[in-house]
N, C-alpha and C positions, 0 to 999 in steps of 0.2 A: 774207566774213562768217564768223564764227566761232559755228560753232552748237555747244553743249554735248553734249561723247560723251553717246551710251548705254549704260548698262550690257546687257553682256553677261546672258543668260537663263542661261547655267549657272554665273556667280560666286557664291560662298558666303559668306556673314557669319558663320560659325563656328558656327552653332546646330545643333540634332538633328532630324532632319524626323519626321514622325508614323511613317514606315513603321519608323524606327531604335528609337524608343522604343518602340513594339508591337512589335518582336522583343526587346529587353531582357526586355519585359515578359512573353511570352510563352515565354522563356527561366528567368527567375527564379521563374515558376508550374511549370516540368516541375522544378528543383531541389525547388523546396516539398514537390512531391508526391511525391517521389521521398524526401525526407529526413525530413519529420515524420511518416509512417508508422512508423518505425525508431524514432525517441524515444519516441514514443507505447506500443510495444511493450513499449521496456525500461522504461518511469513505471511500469503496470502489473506488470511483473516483477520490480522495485525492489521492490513493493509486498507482494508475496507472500512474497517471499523476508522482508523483514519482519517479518510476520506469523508463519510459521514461527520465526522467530529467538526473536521474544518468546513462541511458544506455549515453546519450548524452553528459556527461563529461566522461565517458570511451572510448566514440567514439574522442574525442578531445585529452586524453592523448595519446590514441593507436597513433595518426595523427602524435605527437611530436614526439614519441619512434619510428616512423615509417620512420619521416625526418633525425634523429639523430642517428640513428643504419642501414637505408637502409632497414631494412624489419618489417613487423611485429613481433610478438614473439609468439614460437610454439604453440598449444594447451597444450603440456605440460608444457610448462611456465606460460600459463594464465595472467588471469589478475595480478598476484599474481609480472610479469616482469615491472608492471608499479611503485612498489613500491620496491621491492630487486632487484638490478642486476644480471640477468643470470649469471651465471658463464661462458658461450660458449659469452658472447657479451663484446666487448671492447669500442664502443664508446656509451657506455649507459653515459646519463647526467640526472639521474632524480636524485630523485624522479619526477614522474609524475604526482602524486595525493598528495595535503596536510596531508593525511592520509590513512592508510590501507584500504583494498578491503573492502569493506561494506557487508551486506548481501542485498535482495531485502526486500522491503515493508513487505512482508508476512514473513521474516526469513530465507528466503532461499538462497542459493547461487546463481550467478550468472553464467550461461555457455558460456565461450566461447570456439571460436572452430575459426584456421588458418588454411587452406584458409576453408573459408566460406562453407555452403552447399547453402543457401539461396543467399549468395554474393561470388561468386567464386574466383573475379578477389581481394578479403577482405577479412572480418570477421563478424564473426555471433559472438553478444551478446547476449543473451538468459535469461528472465526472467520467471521461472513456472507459474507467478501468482499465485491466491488462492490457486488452487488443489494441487498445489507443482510438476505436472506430466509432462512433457516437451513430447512436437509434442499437446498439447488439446487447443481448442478454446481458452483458457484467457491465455495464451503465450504470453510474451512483447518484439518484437524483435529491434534490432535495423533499421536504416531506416526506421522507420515510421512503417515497417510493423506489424500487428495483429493476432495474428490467422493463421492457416498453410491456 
């Protein structure tokens, strides 16, 4: 009599057993962790440097609107005097800026403030940074400076 082989207990049908895909997987979680910390770092640093970049073409307009009008433009002009003419200034030549006041990196507005608290004999540009909170450590000012 001819009785039907049995399959052998360790032949394979080509598939992934649980223990292989829970090592993939717990494989591809120590990259993650290991590699989105690092992006994450430079988004954030991306972001400052930014910031900076555009304080320092607001520092460059003010400079022009500063030669060609003899003063800065009040805190309540703002930056908003680099792109509309004051109505109070008659030797305004801008536009200053190719485009309207931007927001910062994070959405927010920019502060400025004539004459200056930080630069007295100037002007203070002021970016929140992240928290959005103005006077906290990730504060982006102009002149270089960080942080109060």
């Amino acid at each position: 009599m001819n009785y039907p082989k049995k399959r052998s207990k360790l032949s394979r049908h080509g598939g992934f057993t649980l223990v292989e895909l829970m090592l993939v997987l717990v494989i591809l979680g120590i990259l993650a962790g290991l590699v989105l910390p690092k992006f994450t770092g430079k988004t954030e640093f991306a972001k400052q440097t930014a910031a900076r970049t555009q304080i320092a073409t607001f520092d460059t307009a003010l400079n022009t609107y500063e030669v060609d009008t003899g003063s800065y433009p009040s805190t309540q002009a703002g930056l908003r005097a680099l792109v509309v003419q004051p109505s109070d200034v008659g030797s305004w030549r801008g536009p200053y800026l190719a485009s309207d006041i931007p927001l910062d990196p994070w959405g927010h507005p920019y502060t400025y403030e004539y004459p200056g608290k930080l630069n007295p004999s100037g002007f203070d540009i002021i970016s929140m940074g992240a928290d959005g909170q103005l006077g906290t450590a990730d504060d982006i000012y102009n002149a270089g400076i960080t942080g109060k």
